[in-house]
C-alpha positions as MATLAB code, in Angstrom:
seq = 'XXXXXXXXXXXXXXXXXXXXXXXXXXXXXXXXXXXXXXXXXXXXXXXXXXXXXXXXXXXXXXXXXXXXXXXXXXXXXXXXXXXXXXXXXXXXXXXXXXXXXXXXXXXXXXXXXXXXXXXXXXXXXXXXXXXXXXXXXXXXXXXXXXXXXXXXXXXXXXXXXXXXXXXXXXXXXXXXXXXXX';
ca = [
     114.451  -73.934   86.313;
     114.799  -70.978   83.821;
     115.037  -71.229   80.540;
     117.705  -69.722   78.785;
     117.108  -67.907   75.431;
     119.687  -67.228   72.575;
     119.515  -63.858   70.991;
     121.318  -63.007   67.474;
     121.455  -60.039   65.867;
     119.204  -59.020   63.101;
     121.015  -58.105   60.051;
     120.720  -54.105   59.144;
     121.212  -53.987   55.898;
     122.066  -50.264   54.278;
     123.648  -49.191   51.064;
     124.877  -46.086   49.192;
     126.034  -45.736   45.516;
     128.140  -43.429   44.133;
     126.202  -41.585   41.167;
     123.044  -39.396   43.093;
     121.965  -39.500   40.273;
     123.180  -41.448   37.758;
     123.129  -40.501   33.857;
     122.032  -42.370   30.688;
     125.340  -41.406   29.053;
     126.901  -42.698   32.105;
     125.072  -45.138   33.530;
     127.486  -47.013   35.507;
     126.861  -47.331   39.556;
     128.994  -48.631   41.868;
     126.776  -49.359   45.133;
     128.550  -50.186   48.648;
     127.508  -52.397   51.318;
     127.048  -50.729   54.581;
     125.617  -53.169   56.233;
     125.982  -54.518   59.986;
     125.668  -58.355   60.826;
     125.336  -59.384   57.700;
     127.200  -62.525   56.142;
     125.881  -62.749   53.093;
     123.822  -60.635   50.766;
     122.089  -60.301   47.521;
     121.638  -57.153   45.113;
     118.813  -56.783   42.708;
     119.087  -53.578   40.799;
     115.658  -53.392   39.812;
     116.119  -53.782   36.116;
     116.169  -57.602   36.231;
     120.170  -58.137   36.934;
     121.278  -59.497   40.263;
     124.467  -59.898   41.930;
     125.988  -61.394   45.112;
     128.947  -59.380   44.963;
     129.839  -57.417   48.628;
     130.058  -53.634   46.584;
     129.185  -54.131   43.059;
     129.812  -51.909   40.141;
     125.865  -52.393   37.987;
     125.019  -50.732   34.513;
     121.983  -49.388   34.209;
     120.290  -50.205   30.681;
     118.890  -45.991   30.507;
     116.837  -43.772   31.785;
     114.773  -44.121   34.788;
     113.992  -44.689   38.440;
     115.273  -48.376   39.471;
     114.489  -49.647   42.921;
     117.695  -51.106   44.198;
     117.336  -54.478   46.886;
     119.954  -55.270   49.093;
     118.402  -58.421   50.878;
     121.070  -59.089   53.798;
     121.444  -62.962   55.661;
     122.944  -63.074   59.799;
     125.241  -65.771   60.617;
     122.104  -67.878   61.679;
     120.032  -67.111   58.737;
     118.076  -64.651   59.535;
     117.193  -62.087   56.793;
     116.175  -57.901   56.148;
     116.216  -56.070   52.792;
     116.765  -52.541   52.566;
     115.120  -50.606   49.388;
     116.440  -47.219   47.718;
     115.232  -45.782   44.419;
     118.102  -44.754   42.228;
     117.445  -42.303   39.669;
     119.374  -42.085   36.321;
     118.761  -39.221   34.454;
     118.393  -38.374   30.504;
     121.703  -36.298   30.186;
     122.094  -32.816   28.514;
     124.518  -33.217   25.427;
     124.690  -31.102   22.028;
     126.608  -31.658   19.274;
     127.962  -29.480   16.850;
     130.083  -30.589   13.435;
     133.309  -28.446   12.424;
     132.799  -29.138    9.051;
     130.106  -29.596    6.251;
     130.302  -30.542    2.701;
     127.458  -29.080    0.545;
     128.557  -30.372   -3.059;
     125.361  -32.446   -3.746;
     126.651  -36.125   -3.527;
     124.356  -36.483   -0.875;
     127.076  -37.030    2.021;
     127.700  -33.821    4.525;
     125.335  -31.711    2.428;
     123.926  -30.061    5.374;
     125.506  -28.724    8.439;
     123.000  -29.469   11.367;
     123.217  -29.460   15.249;
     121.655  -32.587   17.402;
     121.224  -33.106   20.993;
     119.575  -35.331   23.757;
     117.427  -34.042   26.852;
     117.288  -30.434   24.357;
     113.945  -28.374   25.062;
     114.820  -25.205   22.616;
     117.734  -25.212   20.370;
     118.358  -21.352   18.490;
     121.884  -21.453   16.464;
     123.788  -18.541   14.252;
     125.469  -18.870   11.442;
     127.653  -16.108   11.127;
     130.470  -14.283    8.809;
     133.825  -13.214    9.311;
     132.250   -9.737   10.089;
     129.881  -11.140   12.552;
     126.935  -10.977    9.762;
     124.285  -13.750   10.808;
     124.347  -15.236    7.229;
     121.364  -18.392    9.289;
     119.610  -18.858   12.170;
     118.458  -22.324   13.389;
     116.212  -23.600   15.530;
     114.204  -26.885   16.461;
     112.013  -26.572   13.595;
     114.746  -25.953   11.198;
     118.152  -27.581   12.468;
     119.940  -28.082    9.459;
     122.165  -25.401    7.141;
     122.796  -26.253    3.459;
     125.626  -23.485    2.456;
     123.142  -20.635    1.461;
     122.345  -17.277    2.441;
     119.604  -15.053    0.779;
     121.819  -14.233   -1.923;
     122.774  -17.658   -2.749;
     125.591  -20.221   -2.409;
     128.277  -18.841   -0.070;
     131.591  -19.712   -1.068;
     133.510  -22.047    0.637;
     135.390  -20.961    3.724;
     135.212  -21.029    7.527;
     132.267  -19.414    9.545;
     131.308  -18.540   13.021;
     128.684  -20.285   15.312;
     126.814  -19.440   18.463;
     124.216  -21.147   19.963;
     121.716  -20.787   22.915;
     120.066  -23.997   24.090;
     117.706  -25.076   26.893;
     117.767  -28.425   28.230;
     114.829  -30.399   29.799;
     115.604  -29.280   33.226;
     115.329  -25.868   32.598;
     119.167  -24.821   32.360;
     120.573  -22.599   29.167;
     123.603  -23.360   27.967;
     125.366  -20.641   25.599;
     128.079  -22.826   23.141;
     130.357  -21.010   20.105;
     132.938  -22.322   17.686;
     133.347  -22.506   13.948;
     132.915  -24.302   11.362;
     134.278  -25.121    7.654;
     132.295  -25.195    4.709;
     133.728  -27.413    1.918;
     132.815  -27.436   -1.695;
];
């Protein structure tokens, strides 16, 4: 007599998200379940959260390269996990005020330009007549309301800036500001 045998499907589990890559100013990911025989399944997003959900939506805490498990179950238990790496990136982001105060009480005093994922930072100053009245960098970011002649009065002024992020990209940026006394 021959035996019969009973063959099931393995589960193939497979996944895609929807930020390639993600960003650590938006580090939200919603992943999606591509699988094929699968009943049941369980995510771990490689930063210690887990979920059961069929296409969940994960936050990623910042920066960094997470390997993602999607561990898949057939209808008669039988199990496969499918591993991807997904990347969140330190995103490029300057910030420049539109106003400064430089009275001396110690609030506002100094107009100054920050950033994250910024390799070179060079900023202008300039006057209604397009006189650079400061120039800023990385090593000096900050503007307190003088020139080489002394306190300018206050009023609105011109900025441009040229900045390098960490991947390499410049990004030019102008606007004005007002100075306040």
């Amino acid at each position: 007599m021959k035996e019969k045998s009973l063959h099931f499907p393995l589960p193939e589990p497979d996944f895609t998200y929807s930020l390639q890559p993600g960003t650590a100013i938006a580090p939200d990911v919603q992943f999606y379940d591509r699988s094929q025989n699968a009943v049941s399944r369980y995510w771990n997003f490689g930063d210690g959260n887990i979920s059961e959900e069929e296409n969940p939506k994960h936050k990623y805490p910042g920066k960094g390269i997470y390997y993602t498990e999607l561990r898949t179950i057939s209808a008669d238990g039988c199990s496969a996990v499918s591993i991807k790496p997904v990347e969140i990136l330190e995103e490029f982001a300057v910030w420049f005020p539109n106003a400064f105060t430089p009275n001396g009480d110690g609030i506002n005093d100094f107009y100054g330009v920050t950033g994250v994922a910024v390799s070179e930072l060079n900023f202008y100053i300039c006057n209604r007549w397009g006189e650079i009245l400061f120039n800023g960098s990385q090593s000096n970011p900050v503007w307190d309301g003088y020139d080489k002649k002394g306190q300018l009065q206050e009023g609105i002024y011109s900025w441009f800036a040229e900045v390098k992020d960490i991947y390499g990209n410049t990004h030019s940026r102008n606007g004005t500001l007002a100075l306040i006394r």
